[in-house]
Structure formats: structure tokens, C-alpha cells
KOLLOLUM-205805 format. One record per residue (C-alpha): residue in one letter; z, y, x. Coordinates in steps of 0.02 Angstrom, whole numbers, plus 32768, in hexadecimal, padded with zeros to 4 digits. Example, Ala and Ser with C-alpha at 12.3 -4.5 7.8 and 13.67 -1.06 7.14 Angstrom:
<nodes>
a81867F1F8267
s81657FCB82AC
</nodes>
This chain:
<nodes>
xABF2C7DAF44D
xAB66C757F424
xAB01C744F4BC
xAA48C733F4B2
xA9D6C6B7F4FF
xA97CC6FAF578
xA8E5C67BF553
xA85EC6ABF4F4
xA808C62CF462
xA76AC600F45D
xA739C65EF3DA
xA776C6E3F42E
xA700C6BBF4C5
xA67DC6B1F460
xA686C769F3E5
xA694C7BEF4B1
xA5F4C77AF4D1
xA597C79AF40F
xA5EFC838F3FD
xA633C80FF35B
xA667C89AF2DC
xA6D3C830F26C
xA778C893F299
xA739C938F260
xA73BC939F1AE
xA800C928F1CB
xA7E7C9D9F1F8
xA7C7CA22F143
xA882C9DDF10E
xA8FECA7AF131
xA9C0CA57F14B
xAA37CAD4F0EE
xAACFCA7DF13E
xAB13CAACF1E5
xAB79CA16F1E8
xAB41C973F24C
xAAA1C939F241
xAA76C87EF241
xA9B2C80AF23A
xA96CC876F1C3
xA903C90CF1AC
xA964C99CF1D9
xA95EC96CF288
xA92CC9FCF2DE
xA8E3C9B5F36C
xA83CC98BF315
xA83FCA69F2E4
xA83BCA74F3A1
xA7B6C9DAF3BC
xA750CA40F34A
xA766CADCF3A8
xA751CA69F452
xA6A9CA4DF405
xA675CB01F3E4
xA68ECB2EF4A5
xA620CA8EF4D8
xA586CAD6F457
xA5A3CB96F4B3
xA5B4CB3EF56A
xA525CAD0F54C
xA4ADCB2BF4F1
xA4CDCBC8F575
xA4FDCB6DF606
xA4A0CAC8F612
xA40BCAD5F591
xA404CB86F5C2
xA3A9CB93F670
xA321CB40F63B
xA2F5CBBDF5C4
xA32ECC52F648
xA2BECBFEF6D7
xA20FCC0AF658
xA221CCA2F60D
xA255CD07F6D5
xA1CDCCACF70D
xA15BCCE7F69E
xA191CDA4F684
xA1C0CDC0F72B
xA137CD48F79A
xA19DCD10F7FA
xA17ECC6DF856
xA1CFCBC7F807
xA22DCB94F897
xA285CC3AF895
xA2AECC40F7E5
xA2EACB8EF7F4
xA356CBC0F895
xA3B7CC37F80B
xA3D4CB97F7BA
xA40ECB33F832
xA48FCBB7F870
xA4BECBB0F7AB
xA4F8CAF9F7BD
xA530CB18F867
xA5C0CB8EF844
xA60ECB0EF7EB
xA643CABEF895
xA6C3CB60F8A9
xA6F8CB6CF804
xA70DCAD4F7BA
xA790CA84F825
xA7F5CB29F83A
xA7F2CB21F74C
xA89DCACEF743
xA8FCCB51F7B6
xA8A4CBD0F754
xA8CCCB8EF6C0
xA992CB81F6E7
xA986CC2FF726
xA92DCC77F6A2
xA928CC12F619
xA892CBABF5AA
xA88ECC27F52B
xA86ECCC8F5A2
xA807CC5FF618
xA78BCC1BF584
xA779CCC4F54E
xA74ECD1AF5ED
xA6D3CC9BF610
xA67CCCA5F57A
xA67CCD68F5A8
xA635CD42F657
xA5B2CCB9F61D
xA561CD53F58C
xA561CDDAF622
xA505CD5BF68E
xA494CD36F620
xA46ACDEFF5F9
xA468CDF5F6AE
xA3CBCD6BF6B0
xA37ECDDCF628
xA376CE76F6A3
xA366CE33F73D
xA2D7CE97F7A6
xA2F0CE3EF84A
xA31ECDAFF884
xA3C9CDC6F8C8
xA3DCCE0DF81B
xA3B2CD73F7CB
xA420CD11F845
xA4ADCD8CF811
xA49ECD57F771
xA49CCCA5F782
xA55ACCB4F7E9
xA597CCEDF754
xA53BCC88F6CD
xA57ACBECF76A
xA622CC37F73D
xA631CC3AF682
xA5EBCB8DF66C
xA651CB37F6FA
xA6E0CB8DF687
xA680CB54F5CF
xA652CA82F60D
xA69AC9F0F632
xA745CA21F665
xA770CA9FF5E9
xA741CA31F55F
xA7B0C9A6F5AC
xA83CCA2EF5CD
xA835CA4EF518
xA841C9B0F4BD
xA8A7C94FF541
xA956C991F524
xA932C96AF466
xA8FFC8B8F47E
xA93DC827F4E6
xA903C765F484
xA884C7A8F433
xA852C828F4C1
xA78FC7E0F4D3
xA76BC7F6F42C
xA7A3C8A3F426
xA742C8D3F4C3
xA6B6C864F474
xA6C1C8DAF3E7
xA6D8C978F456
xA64BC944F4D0
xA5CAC92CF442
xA5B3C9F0F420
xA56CC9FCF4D5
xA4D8C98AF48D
xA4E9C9F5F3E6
xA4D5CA9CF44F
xA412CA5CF4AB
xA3FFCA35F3EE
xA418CAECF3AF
xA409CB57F447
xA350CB03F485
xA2F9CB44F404
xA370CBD7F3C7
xA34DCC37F47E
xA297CC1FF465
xA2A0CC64F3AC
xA309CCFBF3E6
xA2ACCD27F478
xA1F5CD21F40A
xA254CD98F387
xA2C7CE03F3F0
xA291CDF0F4A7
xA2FACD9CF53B
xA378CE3FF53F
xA395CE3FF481
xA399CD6FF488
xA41CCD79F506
xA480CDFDF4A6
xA498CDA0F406
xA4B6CD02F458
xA544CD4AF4C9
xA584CDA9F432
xA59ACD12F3D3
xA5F6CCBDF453
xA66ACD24F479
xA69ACD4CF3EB
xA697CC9EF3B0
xA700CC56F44B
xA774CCF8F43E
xA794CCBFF386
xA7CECC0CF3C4
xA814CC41F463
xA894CCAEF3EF
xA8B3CC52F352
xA8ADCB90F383
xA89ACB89F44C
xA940CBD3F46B
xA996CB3CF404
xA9EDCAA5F456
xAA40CA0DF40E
xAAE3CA60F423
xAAC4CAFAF3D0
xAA94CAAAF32E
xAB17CA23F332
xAA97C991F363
xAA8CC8FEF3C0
xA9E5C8D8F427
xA974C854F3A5
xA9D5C89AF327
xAA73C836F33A
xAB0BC868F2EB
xAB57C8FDF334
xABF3C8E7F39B
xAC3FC973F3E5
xAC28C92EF496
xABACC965F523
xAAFAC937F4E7
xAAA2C8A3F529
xAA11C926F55B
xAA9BC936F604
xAA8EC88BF62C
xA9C7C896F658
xA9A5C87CF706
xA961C903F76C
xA8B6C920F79D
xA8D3C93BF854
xA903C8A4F8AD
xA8A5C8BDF967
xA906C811F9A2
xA89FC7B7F924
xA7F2C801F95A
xA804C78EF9FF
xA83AC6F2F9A3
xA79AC702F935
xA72FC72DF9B8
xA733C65AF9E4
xA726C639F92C
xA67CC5F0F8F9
xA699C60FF84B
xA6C4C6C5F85B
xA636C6DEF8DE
xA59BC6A5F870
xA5E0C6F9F7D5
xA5F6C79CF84C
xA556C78CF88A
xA50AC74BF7E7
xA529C7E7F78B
xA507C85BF81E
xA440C80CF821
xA442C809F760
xA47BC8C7F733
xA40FC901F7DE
xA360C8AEF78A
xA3ADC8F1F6D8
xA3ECC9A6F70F
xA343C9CDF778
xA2DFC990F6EB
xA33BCA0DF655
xA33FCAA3F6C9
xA27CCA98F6DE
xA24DCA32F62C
xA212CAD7F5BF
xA1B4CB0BF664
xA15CCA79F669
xA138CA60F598
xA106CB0BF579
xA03ECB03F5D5
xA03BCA7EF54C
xA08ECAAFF4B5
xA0B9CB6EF4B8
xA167CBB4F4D0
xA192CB8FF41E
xA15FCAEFF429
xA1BCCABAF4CA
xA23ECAFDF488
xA257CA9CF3F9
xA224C9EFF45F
xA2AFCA11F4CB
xA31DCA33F428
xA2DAC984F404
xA30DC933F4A6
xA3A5C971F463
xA3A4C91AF3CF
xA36AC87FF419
xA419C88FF47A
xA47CC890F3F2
xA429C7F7F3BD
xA432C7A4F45D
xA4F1C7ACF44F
xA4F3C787F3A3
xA49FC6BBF3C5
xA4F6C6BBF466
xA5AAC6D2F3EC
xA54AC66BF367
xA534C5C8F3EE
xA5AEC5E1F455
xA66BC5ACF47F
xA6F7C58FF4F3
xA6B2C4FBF518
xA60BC522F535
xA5C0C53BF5F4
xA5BBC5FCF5FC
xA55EC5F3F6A9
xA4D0C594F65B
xA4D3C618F5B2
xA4CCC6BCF639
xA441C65EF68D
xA3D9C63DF5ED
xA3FFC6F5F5D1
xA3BEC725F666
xA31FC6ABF652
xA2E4C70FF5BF
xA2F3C7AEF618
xA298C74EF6A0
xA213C722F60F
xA20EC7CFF5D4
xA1D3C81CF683
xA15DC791F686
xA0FFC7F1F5ED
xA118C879F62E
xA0AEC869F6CB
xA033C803F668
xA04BC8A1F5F6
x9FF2C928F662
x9F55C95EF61D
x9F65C8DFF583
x9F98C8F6F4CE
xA018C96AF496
xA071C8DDF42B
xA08AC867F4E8
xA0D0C8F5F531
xA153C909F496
xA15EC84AF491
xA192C844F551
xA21CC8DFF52E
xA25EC88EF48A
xA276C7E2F510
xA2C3C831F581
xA351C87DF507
xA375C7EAF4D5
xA3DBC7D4F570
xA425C87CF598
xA4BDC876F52D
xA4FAC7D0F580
xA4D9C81AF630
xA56BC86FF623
xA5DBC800F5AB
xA5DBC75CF5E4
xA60AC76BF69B
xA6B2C79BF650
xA6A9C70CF5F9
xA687C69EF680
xA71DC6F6F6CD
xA7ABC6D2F64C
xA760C616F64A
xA757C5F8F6FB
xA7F2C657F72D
xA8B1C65CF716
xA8D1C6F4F69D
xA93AC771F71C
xA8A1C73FF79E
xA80BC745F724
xA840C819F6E8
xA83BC834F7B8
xA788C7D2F7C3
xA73CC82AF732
xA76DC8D2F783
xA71DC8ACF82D
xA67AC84AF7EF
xA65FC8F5F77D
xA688C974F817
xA622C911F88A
xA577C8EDF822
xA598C9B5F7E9
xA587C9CBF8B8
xA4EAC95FF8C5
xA48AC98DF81F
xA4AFCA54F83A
xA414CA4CF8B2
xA3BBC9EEF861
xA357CA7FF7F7
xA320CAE4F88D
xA2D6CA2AF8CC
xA266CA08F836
xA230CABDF82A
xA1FCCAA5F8E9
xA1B6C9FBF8C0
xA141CA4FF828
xA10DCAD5F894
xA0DBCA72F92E
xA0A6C9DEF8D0
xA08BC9DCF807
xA0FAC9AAF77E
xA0B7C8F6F77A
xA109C8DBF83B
xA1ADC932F7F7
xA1B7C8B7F751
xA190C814F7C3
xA20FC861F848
xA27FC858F7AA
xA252C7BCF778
xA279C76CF81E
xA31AC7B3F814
xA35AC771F778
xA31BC6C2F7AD
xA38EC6D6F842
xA431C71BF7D8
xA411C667F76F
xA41AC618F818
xA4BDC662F84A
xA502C654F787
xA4D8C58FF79A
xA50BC571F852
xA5ADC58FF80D
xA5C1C51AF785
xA659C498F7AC
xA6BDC50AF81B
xA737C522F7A6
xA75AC4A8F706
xA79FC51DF681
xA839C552F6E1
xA85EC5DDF65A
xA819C5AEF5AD
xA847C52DF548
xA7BBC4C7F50A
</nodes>
């Protein structure tokens, strides 16, 4: 059997970062042979990319975009102080810490398809469950299980799908895959606020978790429950050989020996810690964003900026895949990311009491870097590490900022309600500038030990 290199290109490198769609128009060709498959358009892996990206629009848009919507509208039916509705938010993120690490057992035990679907089941009963809440240990109820179904809808699920598929061209697949998280703020932002004007929170939450799961149901049964073997292909689309699939040969996630070797690493310690700082300021910001826009510019209309921040991400990856390549210095592209999020809160607290349009301006800057927040320090990763060590430092720099940035809504609600939004946006702002620090301390520990140039 043809072995793959495990190296990815730089143009690879760069679609992971811009989210590049190129792929999926291969997904409108249909194969009528069962026989092998070969470079070409009948390679089912890009039907399950595809698919990949239609759980990443469900789990964003519910799970990530969500909360900020959930947090305004309790808030203002029920009354409820803001640090206690952003408490239920932070226990959201939280429960992530249980369930995310124990995904592959459950997985093996259960299987993707099952496990997609019953999350997608326990994500639309949570968020019914935010929708009827009349207490507060209600609410927090609710937010264990909406914790639940989007630990079981993110990051790792999406990866889970598209990996065994995928090995050389892997990051631009996940690039792909990744992209429909930035797609889902684009819908779901404003979608929630439309719904929940026209049918109320209850009836908003009942379409929206209809849709889902039937949606995910569809893909768990029909296209989740496929592997390269069963349909006589090769990962990348390789000629078939009927041989164990190359999927087999990806190194495990859990490698604890590892953890203590990196713990001395400089390079792995200011990526680590520059994406915990970077997806804290980011994460605390989202979960209290339509909070903060609607005084300002209505429900609607913070809504549909934070739709827009959406949009701006989209972009942001877009001239980040447009510039960039295997050669460039990812630390110093995540750190001009970062500096226009940096930028953004800057107009922000100049914002308060001003014009409508600085406000948007400030939101629409800030978007600009919340796609590559998450992309590039997986980048950085492949570069800057061999390939069987970079999949175990991806997994820990993503469990360990999902640790730190899990509190960080409960802390900028407390911030807002002791101090104002300005002192939360500047708290933000001082954060970023830190996370470029750490991104940029960093440069030179490694040389390219995975990538070639």
C-alpha cells in the first residue's frame, strides 16, 4: 500500500487557517461504481467533510454563538442579575472539562453516529430547558446539558469526523470542516433574534432543536456511519487496496508521557498559554456581546452586528489564507490577529455613549480576528512540531484553554456588574495584548521541524 506523507503543504497550511471551500463542489459529482476509487470526485470523504460542516453550523450556532443570545433574553424576562445568568454560562463551557476528554472512549463504545445524534438530542432539550427555566438552579440545569451537547457537537467531533477520511491533506479538510463554526455565528446570531421576536424564546428554541436533530439524525444515518473501508477507499482518496486503512496508523490522542516533556518546551508553553489568554478575552467577550449592543441598537439590531462579527470572521480567515504560507511566521499572523481584536475593544470602550456606527465599527474589528483564534494555533502546531507530537499538542493546548476560558463568562458578567462594560472591554483588551506577548516570546523555539518550506 502507498504510504502517505504525513507532512502537510503549504497550501494546505494556509486553506486551515482561511477556511477555504474549494473542495466542496467535488461534492455534487455522485459515483455509481462500487469499485476503487482514485484523485477524483467520487471520493467520499469530501460527502462526509460536508456533513463535518453541518454539525460545526448546529454546534456553533447552539453551542458557542448561542449563550449570548440565552444570557439577554433570561436576563431580561426573568430579571435576573447578570452575573447569575452569566454563571449559567460559564457552567455551559465548564462541562466540557468532563466530557470532552472522556469523547474518544465514548465514541469506541458507542459509536460517532449514535453519539452525534444523542447530542444533538441533548443540546435541543437544553436549550428548551433555558426557554423555561423559572429558577436559577433551573437555568443551571439547563446549561449541563446544553455543556453536554456542544462538548459532543465542537472541536473534537468535527476532528473525529473528518480525520479517519484524511491524512496529507488533513488541514485542509478540517480547514474546510472548521469554517461552518464561523458560518453558524453567521446564521444563528441573527436567526435566534428573528425567531424569538416572531415565535418567542420557547417556540425559537423548538424549531431550532427540531431542525437539528433532525438534520444531524439525517447525517448521523446516511453518511456518518461510512468509513474508508466500507466504501472501498483509501484516506485522500488514494487508490483502494484491500489492506488496513492508513486512518489506523494515526497516532493517538492520549500520550500522558509527552505532557511532561512539553511542559519544559518553550514553544509548546507560549502557544498553550497564547491561546488560553486569546479564546479567554474572545469567549468572555461573545457570551456577553448582544448584552452589551442591545442598550444601543435593539435586540434586532445586536443581533445582526454579532451576525456581522461573524462575517467579519470569515473574512479574517479568508486574507489570512489569501497572505499566508508554510513559510510565513504564524506567531506573528495570530498576533496581528489578535491586535485587531485588541483594536476592536479599543472602540468599543471609546464606544460607550457614542454613535451607533463606532460601536458596529469596533464589533465588525473585532471579528476580524475570531476565526483565526481558533485556526492558527493548530497551525503553529503542525509547523513547529514533529507530526505524531504536533496531533498530541493540538489536543492539550484545546483541553487546556477550554479549562481556562470556561470561566471566563461568569468573570466579565461580574466585571459589568461591579464595574461597566468599558472596564470589561479594556480588561479584554489587555488580555489580547498579553496572548501576542506569549504568541511572540515563542518565535525561534522551533525552526520548522514539521513543514516543509
Amino acid at each position: 500500500m502507498k504510504v502517505l506523507p504525513t507532512e502537510t503543504s503549504s497550501t494546505a497550511v494556509a486553506s486551515l487557517a482561511s477556511g477555504s471551500r474549494e473542495p466542496v463542489g467535488q461534492l455534487i459529482h455522485r459515483s455509481d461504481e462500487a469499485g476503487p476509487a482514485s484523485r477524483s470526485e467520487s471520493f467520499y470523504g469530501w460527502r462526509v467533510v460536508a456533513a463535518a460542516f453541518t454539525v460545526a453550523v448546529f454546534g456553533w450556532g447552539t453551542g458557542f454563538y448561542g449563550p449570548a443570545v440565552y444570557l439577554e433574553i433570561v436576563r431580561q424576562s426573568r430579571g435576573w442579575p447578570i452575573a447569575l445568568v452569566s454563571g449559567a454560562v460559564t457552567l455551559h463551557f465548564l462541562i466540557g472539562l468532563a466530557v470532552i476528554p472522556n469523547l474518544p472512549a465514548i465514541y469506541r463504545r458507542f459509536g460517532l453516529p449514535l453519539v452525534t445524534l444523542a447530542a444533538s438530542i441533548v443540546m435541543a432539550g437544553g436549550v428548551v430547558g433555558w426557554a423555561l427555566a423559572q429558577a436559577p438552579w433551573q437555568l443551571y440545569g439547563a446549561a449541563l446539558l446544553t455543556g453536554a451537547g456542544w462538548s459532543a457537537l465542537g472541536a473534537v467531533t468535527v476532528n473525529a469526523i473528518v480525520a479517519p477520511w484524511f491524512v496529507a491533506k488533513r488541514p485542509l479538510a478540517l480547514g474546510v470542516a472548521f469554517n461552518g463554526g464561523s458560518v453558524g455565528g453567521v446564521i444563528f446570531s441573527p436567526l435566534w433574534i428573528v425567531l424569538i421576536d416572531r415565535l418567542d424564546f420557547f417556540g425559537a428554541t423548538l424549531v431550532v432543536g427540531t431542525a437539528m436533530v433532525a438534520t444531524l439524525g439525517a447525517l448521523a444515518t446516511l453518511i456518518l456511519g461510512q468509513t474508508p473501508e466500507s466504501t472501498h477507499q483509501e484516506p485522500d482518496g488514494e487508490p483502494y487496496h484491500n489492506s488496513p486503512s492508513l486512518a489506523t496508523a494515526v497516532p493517538a490522542l492520549e500520550a500522558p508521557a509527552a505532557a511532561h516533556v512539553l511542559s519544559r518546551d518553550r514553544a509548546f508553553l507560549t502557544l498553550c498559554v497564547g491561546i488560553t489568554l486569546a479564546l479567554f478575552a474572545q469567549t468572555g467577550l461573545v457570551a456577553e456581546l448582544i448584552s452589551v449592543l442591545t442598550p444601543t441598537l435593539g435586540t434586532q439590531g445586536a443581533g445582526l452586528a454579532a451576525g456581522l462579527s461573524g462575517v467579519a470572521a470569515v473574512i479574517g480567515r479568508l486574507i489570512v489564507g489569501w497572505r499566508a504560507s508554510g513559510t510565513s511566521d504564524w506567531r506573528v499572523i495570530a498576533s496581528l490577529s489578535l491586535l485587531a481584536q485588541a483594536a476592536g475593544c479599543g472602540l468599543l470602550v471609546l464606544a460607550e455613549g457614542a454613535s451607533a456606527s463606532l460601536l458596529i465599527c469596533g464589533v465588525v474589528l473585532f471579528g476580524f480576528g475570531v476565526g483565526n483564534a481558533i485556526s492558527v494555533p493548530p497551525v503553529i502546531a503542525n509547523l513547529e512540531f514533529p507530526s505524531r507530537e504536533a496531533t498530541r499538542v493540538v489536543a492539550l493546548i484545546i483541553g487546556i484553554s477550554q479549562g481556562a476560558y470556561a470561566i471566563a463568562p461568569a468573570l466579565f458578567g461580574l466585571l459589568r456588574q461591579v464595574c461597566s462594560d468599558r472596564i470589561m472591554f479594556l480588561a479584554a483588551a489587555i488580555i489580547q495584548l498579553a496572548a501576542i506577548i506569549a504568541y511572540l516570546s515563542g518565535r525561534g523555539a522551533r525552526a520548522g521541524n514539521n513543514l516543509p518550506g
